[in-house]
N, C-alpha and C positions, 0 to 999 in steps of 0.2 A: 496111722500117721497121716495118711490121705486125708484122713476125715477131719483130723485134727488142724490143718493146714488149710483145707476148705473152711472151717469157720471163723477161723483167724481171720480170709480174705474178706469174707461174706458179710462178718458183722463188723469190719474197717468200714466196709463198704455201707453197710446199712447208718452207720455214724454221722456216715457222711451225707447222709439225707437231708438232715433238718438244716445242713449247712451249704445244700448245694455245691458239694465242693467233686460231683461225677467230671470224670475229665471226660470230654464229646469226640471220641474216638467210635469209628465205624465196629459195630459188632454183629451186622449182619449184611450180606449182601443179597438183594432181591431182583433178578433182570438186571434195569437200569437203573433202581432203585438203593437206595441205602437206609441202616437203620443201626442207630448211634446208642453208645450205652446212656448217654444222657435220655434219648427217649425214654428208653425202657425202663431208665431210674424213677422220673415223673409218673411213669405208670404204677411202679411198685410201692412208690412213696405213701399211697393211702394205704396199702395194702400193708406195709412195715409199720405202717402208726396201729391199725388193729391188731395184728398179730402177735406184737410186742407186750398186749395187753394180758395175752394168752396162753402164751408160750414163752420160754427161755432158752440158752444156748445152742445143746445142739439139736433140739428141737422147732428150735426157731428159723436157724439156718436149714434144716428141713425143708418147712413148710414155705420159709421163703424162698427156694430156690425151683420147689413145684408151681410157685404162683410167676417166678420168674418164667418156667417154660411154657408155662401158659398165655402169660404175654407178650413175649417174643412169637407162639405163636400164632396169636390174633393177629400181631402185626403182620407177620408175614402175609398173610391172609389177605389182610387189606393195604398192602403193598401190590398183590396180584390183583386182587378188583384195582386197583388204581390205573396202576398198567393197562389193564382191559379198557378202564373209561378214557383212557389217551388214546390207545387206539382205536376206540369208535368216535375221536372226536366229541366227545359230550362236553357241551358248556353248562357255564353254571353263569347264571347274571348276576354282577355285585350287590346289586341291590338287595338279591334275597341273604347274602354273607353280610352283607351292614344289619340288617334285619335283627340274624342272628345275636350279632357283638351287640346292638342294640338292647335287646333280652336281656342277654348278661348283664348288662350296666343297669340295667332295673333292676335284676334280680339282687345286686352286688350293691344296691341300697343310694350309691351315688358314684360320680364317674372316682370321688376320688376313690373308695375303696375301691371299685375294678382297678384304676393304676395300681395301688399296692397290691393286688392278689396278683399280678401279672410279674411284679416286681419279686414276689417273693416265690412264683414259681418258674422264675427266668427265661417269662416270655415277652417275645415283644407282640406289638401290637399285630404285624406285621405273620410272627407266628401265629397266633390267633385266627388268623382271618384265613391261611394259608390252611390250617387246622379243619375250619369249619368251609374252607370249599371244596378240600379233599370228601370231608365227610358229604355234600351233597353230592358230589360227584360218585361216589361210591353208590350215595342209593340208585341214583339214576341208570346205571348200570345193571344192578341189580332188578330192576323194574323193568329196565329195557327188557332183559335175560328173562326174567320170568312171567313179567306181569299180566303178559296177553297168552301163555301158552296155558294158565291155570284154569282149570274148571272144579269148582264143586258143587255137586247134582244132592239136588234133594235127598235121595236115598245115603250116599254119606253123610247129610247134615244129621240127619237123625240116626243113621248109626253110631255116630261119635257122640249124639246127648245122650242114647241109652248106656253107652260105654261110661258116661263121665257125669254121670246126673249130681254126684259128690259138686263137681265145681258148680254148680247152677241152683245155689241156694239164698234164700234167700234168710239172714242169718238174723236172729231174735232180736225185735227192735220197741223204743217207745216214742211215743210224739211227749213234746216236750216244750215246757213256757217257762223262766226265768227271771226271777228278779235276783240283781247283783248288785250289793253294797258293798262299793268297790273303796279299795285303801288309798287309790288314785285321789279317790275323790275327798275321801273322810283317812286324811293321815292319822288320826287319832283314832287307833281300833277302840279301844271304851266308846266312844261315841258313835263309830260304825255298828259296832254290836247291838248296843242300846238301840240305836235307828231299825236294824235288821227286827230286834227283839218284839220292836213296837208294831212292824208291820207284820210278823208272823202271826200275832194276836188279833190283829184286826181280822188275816185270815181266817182263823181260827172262829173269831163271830160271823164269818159270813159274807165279808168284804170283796168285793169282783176283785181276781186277782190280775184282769188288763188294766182295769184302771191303777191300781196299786202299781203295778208294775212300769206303765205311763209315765206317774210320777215322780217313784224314785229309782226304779230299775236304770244301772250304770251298763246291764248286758247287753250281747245281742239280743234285736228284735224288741230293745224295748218298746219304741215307737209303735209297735202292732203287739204291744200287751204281754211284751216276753218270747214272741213265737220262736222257738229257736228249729222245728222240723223233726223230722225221725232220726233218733241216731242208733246206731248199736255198740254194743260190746267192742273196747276198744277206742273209741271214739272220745269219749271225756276221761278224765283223773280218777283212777281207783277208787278215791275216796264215794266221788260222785256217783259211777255205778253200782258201785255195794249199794247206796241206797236209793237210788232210784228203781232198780228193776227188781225191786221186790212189792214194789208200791202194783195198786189197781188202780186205773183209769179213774178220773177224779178228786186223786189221794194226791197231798203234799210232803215234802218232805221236811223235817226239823230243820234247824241252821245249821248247815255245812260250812267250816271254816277251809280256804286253801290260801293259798299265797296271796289272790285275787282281790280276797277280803269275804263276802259273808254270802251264800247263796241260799235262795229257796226256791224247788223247782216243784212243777206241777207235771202229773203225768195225764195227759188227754186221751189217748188213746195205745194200746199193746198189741203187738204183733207176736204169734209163736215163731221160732223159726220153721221154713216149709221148703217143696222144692218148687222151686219157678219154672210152668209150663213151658214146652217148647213154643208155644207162641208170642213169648213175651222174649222169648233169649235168641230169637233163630239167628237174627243180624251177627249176634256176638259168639253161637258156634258155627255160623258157615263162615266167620274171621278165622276164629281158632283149625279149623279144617284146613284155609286154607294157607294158615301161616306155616302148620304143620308140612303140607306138600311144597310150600315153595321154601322151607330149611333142607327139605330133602334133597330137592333139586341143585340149590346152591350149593348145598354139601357136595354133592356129583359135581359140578363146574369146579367149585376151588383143588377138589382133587385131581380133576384132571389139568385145571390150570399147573398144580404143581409137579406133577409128570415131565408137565414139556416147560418147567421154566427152571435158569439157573437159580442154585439158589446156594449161599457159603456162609459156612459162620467163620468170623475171624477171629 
């Protein structure tokens, strides 16, 4: 009956997501701090749009009530670094929080869609910027706390690449030049095809394919003949890798058709995958060392911050 009653609430509750209709009542208290179900709706909100894709009732309500205590207790978390950064006085200069909102409104394509995306996740600007000084402030604290007590010595950077040589690979790649007869350009695919068809031929007798590619390449790097770099697995459309990396250095491939319009790529040179000395990777595992020792440490601080602080759910 418990069970039955919890997801009656849980999925009212999750309804009411797309509609913003969370009432902003306090559902946790932190020190001096507070933290409102509305926050914690905003947090679960991506998390209920996946979930729903993959589960159903009371499985759902499950999984989302574990992602709830998971973010309730982030936030706690960072309620207590926040505390801490007030009480060491840490500033944050606006200028670096405009910086930030700045970003977003790039990223968000033009100011008007950033107002809609704020609009439609019932923020104001004002939270935003509040948002992202909390969050500098947070690291700064955290940097303060660890940043100068960390050491890591040569003989741990290389015990952790002999431990992890798996992550330090360098994974199977081709260099690559592109010619794209694109549908942008040639709306009429007969006539894109036909164009692709003519220039595959002239490859095929012998044709440089920079200049080719100069002339009517609509891809990257046509300008420098196609260059488009090394990529690997992963990196372009299925279709394109099946037949690219079966190819030998020098080899082209037939016309590939995708959404784009009509491709022919050339493969220049192949790499096997292999593993990357520690001379080439040391920067990125004496990071990993020492990210590893300073989540340890913080782990220890927020524990003990939570020892000596109040802390209530309502």
């Amino acid at each position: 009956m418990k069970k039955a009653i919890l997801s009656i609430i849980m999925l009212a509750c999750m309804a009411g997501f797309s509609r913003a209709e969370v009432i902003d009542k306090v559902a946790i208290v932190v020190n001096d701090e507070i933290i409102t179900d509305r926050e914690i709706a905003r947090q679960l909100a991506p998390v209920y749009e996946k979930y729903k894709t993959l589960y159903s009732g009371q499985k759902l309500v499950e999984h989302l009530e574990e992602a709830r205590q998971r973010i309730a207790q982030q936030m706690i978390e960072d309620k207590l670094l926040y505390s801490e950064a007030k009480k060491q006085n840490i500033q944050v200069d606006e200028k670096d929080v405009d910086m930030k909102v700045q970003d977003v409104v790039k990223s968000a394509g033009s100011r008007t869609n950033f107002d809609r995306a704020l609009v439609e996740q019932q923020l104001t600007l004002k939270d935003l910027k509040d948002r992202y000084r909390q969050q500098l402030m947070l690291r700064r604290v955290i940097d303060r706390k660890v940043g100068g007590v960390i050491m890591v010595t040569p003989v741990e950077i290389e015990a952790y690449y002999n431990k992890n040589t798996e992550q330090f690979q360098q994974p199977e790649r081709v260099k690559l030049k592109n010619i794209l007869i694109s549908l942008r350009r040639y709306p009429d695919p007969a006539r894109a095809l036909k164009l692709a068809k003519d220039v595959l031929k002239r490859l095929r007798e012998g044709c440089d394919f920079d200049g080719l590619a100069k002339l009517y390449s609509d891809g990257p790097g046509a300008a420098e003949g196609g260059a488009m770099g090394y990529v690997k697995r992963g990196d372009l459309m299925p279709e394109i890798e099946k037949a690219i990396f079966v190819l030998s250095p020098g080899e082209t491939t037939d016309i590939i058709q995708t959404s784009l319009g009509y491709h022919i790529f050339k493969v220049e040179e192949k790499e096997a995958a292999k593993s990357l000395p520690l001379s080439e990777v040391r920067q990125e595992v004496e990071m990993a060392v020492y990210k590893s020792k300073a989540d340890t440490k913080i782990k220890g601080w927020i524990e003990n911050l939570k020892k000596n602080a109040y802390i209530a759910f309502k």
